[in-house]
N, C-alpha and C positions, 0 to 999 in steps of 0.2 A: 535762676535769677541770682543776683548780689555780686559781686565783687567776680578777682579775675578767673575765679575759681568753682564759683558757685556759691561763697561763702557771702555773709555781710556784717556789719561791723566798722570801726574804725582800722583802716589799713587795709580794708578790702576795698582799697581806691580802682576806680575806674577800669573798664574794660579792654583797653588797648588800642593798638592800631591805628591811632592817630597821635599827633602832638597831645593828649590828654593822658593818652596810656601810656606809651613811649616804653615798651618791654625791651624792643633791641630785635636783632635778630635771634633765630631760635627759640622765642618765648613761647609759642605757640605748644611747641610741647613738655614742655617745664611742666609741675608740678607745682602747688599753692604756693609750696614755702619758696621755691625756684619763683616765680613772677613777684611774691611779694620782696623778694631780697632784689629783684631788677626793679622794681616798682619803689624801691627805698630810694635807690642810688640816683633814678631818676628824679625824684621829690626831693633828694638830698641837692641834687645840681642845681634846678630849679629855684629853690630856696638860698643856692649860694650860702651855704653855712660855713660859717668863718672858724677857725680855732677855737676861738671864745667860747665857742656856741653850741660845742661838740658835744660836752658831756648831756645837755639836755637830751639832743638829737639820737645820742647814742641809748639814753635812756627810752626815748617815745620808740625809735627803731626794735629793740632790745620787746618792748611791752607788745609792739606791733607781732612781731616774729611769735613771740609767746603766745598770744592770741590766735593768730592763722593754726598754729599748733595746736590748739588745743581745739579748734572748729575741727581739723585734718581729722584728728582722735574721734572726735565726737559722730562724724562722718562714717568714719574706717568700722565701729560700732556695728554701723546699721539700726532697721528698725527694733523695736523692743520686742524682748524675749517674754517678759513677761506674762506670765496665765491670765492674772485678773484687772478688771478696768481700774480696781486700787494701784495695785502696784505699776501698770504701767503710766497712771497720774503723777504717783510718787517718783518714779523716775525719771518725768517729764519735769517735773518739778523741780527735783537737784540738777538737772540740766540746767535749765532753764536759771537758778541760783549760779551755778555756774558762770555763766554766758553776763549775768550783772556784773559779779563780783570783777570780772575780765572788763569792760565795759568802764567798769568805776576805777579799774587801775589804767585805763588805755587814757581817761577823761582827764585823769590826774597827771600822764603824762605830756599828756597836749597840754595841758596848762600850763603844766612847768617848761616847755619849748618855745608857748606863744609869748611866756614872762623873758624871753632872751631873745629874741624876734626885733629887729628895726618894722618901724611902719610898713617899710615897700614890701620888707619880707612878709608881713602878718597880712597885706592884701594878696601875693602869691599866694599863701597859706589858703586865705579865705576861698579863695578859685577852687582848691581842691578839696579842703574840708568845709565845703557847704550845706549839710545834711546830713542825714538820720543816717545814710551809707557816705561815707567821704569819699569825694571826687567825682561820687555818680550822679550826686541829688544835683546840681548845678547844671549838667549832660540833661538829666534827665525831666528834670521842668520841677522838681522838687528841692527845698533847702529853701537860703535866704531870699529873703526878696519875692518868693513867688508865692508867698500866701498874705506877706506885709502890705 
């Protein structure tokens, strides 16, 4: 399940293969951080972001990448080593802390993107980031509007 990699999250936008995914050719076998930097560039056109507007962009991009990153990591791990059902809670747990603290910097740079946004662009926006998974929850019958 979740985004184009397995992962979920902000920037684990949409699954591909049509005008919502928009990877390009070759993406199919790309790697997370490979589809999410095609999956930038396409959200990047889409949105039309002007010079003005870059530094935001480049910040939510910059926060997005770092996140897939660190899902990759968390991934590449595997499951827990640990002996006792303590420690593997505990472990679960600084993940899981993790995966916020990622979450509350990814939240803070959408904010600061949608704060340099024109209207038309912030309803673009909305299309993709509509839900708890951005760009799937709208796809997928979840996000705004469908429980309003």
């Amino acid at each position: 399940g979740g985004g184009p990699s397995g992962g979920h999250g902000p920037g684990m936008m949409g699954y591909g293969g049509g005008p919502r995914g928009g990877y390009g050719p070759g993406a199919a076998g790309a790697g997370p951080v490979e589809r999410m930097d095609a999956r930038l560039g396409f959200l990047k056109n889409e949105l039309k972001i002007t010079s003005d507007q870059e530094s935001a962009w480049e910040a939510y991009a910059t926060q997005t990448k770092t996140q897939v990153e660190t899902m990759v990591a968390f991934h590449a791990q595997g499951p827990s080593t640990a002996e006792s059902a303590a420690e593997r809670i505990e472990q679960h747990a600084s993940r899981m802390k993790l995966h916020a603290e990622q979450m509350q910097a990814t939240s803070a740079a959408v904010k600061e993107l949608f704060a340099v946004l024109t209207p038309e662009q912030k309803a673009t926006a909305d299309r993709y980031f509509g839900g708890t998974r951005l760009g799937q929850a709208n796809q997928r019958g979840y996000g705004r509007g469908r429980w309003n």
